[in-house]
C-alpha positions in Angstrom: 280.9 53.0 136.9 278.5 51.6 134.2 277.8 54.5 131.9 274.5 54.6 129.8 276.4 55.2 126.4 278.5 51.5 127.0 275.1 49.7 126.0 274.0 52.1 123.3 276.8 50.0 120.4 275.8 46.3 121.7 271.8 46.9 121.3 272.2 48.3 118.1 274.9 46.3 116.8 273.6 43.0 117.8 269.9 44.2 116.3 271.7 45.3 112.8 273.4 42.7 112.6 270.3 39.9 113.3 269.0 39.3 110.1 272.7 39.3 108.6 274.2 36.2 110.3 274.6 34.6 114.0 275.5 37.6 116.7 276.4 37.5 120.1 276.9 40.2 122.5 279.5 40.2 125.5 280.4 36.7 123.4 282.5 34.7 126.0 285.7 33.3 124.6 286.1 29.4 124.8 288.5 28.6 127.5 288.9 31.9 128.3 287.3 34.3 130.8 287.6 37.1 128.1 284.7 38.4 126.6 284.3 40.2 123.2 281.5 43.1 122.7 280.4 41.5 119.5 280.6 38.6 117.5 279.7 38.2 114.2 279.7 34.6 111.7 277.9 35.7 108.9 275.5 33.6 106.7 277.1 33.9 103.3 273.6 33.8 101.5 272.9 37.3 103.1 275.0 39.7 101.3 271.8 41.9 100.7 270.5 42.2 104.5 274.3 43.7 104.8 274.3 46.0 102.2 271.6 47.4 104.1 274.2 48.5 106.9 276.9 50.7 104.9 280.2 50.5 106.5 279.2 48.1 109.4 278.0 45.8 106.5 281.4 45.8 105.1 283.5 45.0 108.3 281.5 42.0 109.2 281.7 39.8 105.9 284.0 37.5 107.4 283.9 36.0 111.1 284.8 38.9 113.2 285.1 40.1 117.0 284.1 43.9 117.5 285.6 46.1 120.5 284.1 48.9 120.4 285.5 52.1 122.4 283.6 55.8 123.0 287.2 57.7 123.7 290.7 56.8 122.6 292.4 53.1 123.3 295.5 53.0 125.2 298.2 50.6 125.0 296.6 48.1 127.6 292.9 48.6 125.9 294.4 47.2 122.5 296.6 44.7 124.1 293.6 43.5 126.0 291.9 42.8 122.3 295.1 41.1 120.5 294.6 39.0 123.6 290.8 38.4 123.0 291.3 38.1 119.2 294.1 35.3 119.6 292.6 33.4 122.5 288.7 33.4 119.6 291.3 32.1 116.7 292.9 29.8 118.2 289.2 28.1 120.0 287.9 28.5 116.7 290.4 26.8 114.3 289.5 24.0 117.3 286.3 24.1 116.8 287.2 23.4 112.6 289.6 20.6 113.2 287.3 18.7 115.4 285.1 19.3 113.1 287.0 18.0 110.1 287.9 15.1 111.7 284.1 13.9 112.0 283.8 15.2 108.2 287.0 13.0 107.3 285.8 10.1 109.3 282.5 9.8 107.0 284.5 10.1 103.7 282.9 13.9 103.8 285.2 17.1 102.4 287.1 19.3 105.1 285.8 22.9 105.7 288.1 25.3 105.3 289.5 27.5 108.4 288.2 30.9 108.1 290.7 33.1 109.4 288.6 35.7 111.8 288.8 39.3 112.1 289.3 41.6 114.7 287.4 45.0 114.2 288.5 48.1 117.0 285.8 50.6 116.6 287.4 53.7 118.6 285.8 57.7 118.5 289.7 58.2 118.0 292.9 56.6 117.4 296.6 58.6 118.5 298.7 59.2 115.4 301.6 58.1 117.8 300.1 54.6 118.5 299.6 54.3 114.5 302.9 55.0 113.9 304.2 52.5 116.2 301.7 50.1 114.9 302.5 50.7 111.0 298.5 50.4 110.0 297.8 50.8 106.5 294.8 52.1 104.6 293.6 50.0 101.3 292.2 51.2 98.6 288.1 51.3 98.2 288.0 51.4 102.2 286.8 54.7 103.3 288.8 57.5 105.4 289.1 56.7 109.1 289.8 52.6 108.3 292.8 51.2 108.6 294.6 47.5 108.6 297.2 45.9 110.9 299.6 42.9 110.4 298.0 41.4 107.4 297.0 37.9 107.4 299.3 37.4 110.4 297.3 39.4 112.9 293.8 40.2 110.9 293.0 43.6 112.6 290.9 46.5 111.5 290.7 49.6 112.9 287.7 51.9 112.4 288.7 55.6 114.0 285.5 57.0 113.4 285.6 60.6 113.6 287.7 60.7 110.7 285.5 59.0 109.0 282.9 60.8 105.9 279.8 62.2 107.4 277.8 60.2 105.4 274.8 57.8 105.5 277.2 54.9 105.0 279.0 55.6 108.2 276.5 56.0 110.6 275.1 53.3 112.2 279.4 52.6 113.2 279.3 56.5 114.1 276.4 55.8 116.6 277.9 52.5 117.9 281.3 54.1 119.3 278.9 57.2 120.7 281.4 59.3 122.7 281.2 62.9 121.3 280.0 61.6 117.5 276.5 61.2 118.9 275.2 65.0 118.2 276.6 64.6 114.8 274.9 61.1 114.0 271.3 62.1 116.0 271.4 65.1 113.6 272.1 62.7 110.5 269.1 60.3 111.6 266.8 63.0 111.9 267.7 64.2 108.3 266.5 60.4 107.1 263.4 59.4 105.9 260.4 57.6 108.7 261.6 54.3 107.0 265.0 54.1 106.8 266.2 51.1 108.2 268.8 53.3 110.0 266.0 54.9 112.0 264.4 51.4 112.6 267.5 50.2 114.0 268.4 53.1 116.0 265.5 55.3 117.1 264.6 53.3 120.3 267.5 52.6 121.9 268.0 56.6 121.8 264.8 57.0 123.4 265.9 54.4 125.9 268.8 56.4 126.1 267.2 60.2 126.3 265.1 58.6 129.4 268.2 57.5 131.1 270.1 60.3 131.2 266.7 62.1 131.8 266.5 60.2 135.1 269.8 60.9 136.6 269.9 63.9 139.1 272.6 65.8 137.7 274.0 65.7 133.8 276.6 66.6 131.9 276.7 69.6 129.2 276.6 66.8 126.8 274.2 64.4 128.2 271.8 67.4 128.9 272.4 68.1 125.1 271.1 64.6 124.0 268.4 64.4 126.1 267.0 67.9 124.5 267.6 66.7 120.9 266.0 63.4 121.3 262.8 65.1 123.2 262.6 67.8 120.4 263.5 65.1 117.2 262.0 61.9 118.1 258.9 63.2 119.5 256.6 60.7 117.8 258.6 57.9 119.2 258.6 59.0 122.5 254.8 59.2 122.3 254.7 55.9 120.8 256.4 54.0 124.1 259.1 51.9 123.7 257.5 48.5 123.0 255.7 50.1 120.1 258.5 52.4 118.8 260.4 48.9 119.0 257.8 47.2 116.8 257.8 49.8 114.5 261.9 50.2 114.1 261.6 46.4 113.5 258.5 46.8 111.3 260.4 49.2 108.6 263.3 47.1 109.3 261.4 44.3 108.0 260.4 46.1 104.7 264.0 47.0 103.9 265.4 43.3 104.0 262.1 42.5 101.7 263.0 45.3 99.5 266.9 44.7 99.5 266.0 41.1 98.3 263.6 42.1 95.7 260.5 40.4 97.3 257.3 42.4 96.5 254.7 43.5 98.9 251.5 43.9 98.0 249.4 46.7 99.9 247.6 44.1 102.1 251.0 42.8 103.8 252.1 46.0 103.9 249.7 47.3 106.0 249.6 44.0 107.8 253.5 44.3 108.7 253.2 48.0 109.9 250.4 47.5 112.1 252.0 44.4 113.9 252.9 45.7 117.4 254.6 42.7 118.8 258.1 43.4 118.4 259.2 39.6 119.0 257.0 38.3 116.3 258.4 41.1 114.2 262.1 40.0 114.4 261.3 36.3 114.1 259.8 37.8 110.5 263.3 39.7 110.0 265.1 36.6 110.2 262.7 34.3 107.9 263.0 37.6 105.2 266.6 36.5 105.3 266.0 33.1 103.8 262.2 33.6 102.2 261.0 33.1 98.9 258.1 35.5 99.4 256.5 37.3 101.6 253.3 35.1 102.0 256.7 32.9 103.4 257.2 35.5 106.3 254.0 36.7 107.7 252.3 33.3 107.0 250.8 32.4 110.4 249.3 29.0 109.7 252.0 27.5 108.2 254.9 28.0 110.5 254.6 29.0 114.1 254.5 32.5 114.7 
């Protein structure tokens, strides 16, 4: 049965991840009738749009598959990624040589084969199955992330309620859901109206709260959500969700300006926050990525909007 917490870590991982690099959700392996939750190539030349994302920033510097779980993988669950991780690799380093061989043909330099990654983002992980895995930690990676069969394999494992309770942690905390989510609802609420956290996040959990809200009988838990997104994102709520949207991707929008030192004056300001078309907003999250200015992102005559 489809449950309305397996959607909640594709919308927001595919919408934090937009302005960082090329993302697919439910990405289809080549070949293959396997498909990943999230894939991630990111644009080198974006470093700043992912600094904006704490932990999840960190995991997806390098081509990367995400599986993301809301309760504890068994030994099936995290064969079935090896499986899904090996089958990307090898269509990928395809996809290079091919590639390389049109490069070589025009007297052009080879790219080099990135190696991908394969990130498991599980609520929890079973000290057994670690054990018999022998996964590592490394040093500046916080507690709660740990590595598997070095450059052979290429896995990461994020069990996140060991992770810090901290702001860098909690767009992956809200991803894998699962009994995190009080925790991280309570976190968001403690942020300020224009964090990019709450941009990223805040309707999708009113998408959620109306879900659950709908269904004739609840859980403890789901009952529990529903009442602390009603009493902490009231304002949202009110808003609807096509203009909470546009102003999630509106502050969303300031942050990448602001992590890529681009000023705004007052004027655009104003003119960003009172845009209500959420499609026109992301199409300006994803020229901030690449703009000299922001004259270069809202411009409307010189580019289509």
């Amino acid at each position: 049965m489809h449950h309305p917490y397996d959607d909640l870590a594709k919308k927001i991982g595919s919408r934090a991840l937009a302005a960082s690099g090329a993302t697919t959700v439910e990405h289809t392996i080549p070949r293959s009738t396997q498909r990943a939750d999230i894939r991630h190539d990111p644009d080198p030349a974006r470093r700043a749009e992912r600094a904006l994302l704490g932990l999840l920033g960190r995991i997806v510097r390098s081509l990367c598959l995400l599986e993301i779980y809301g309760h504890m993988p068994h030994g099936a669950e995290w064969r079935a990624c090896l499986g899904k991780h090996f089958a990307h690799w090898e269509a990928w380093a395809r996809r290079v040589r091919a590639e390389n061989r049109k490069q070589k043909a025009k007297g052009l330099e080879p790219e080099p084969l990135i190696k991908p990654m394969l990130w498991i983002l599980a609520v929890a992980f079973s000290k057994p199955m670690r054990r018999k895995l022998d996964v590592k930690t490394r040093p500046g990676w916080p507690k709660g992330v740990y590595f598997h069969g070095r450059d052979v394999y290429r896995v990461g494992i994020v069990v996140a309620n060991e992770l810090p309770r901290d702001r860098s942690t909690l767009l992956v905390r809200f991803m894998v859901a699962g009994p995190l989510l009080k925790d991280a609802i309570e976190d968001l609420a403690e942020l300020p109206a224009n964090a990019i956290e709450r941009g990223l996040v805040e309707g999708d959990l009113v998408d959620l709260e109306r879900t659950l809200g709908a269904k004739p009988s609840r859980t403890p838990q789901e009952e529990e959500i529903v009442a602390m997104v009603q009493g902490t994102f009231t304002e949202a709520r009110k808003m609807g969700r096509a203009e909470g949207e546009a102003a999630g991707e509106a502050r969303a929008l300031l942050a990448v300006l602001r992590a890529r030192g681009i000023s705004v004056p007052d004027a655009a300001r104003e003119r960003i926050l009172a845009q209500k078309d959420p499609e026109r907003l992301e199409r300006w999250v994803e020229r901030a990525a690449v703009a000299a200015s922001v004259a270069d992102v809202i411009d409307e005559t010189s580019q289509a909007a």
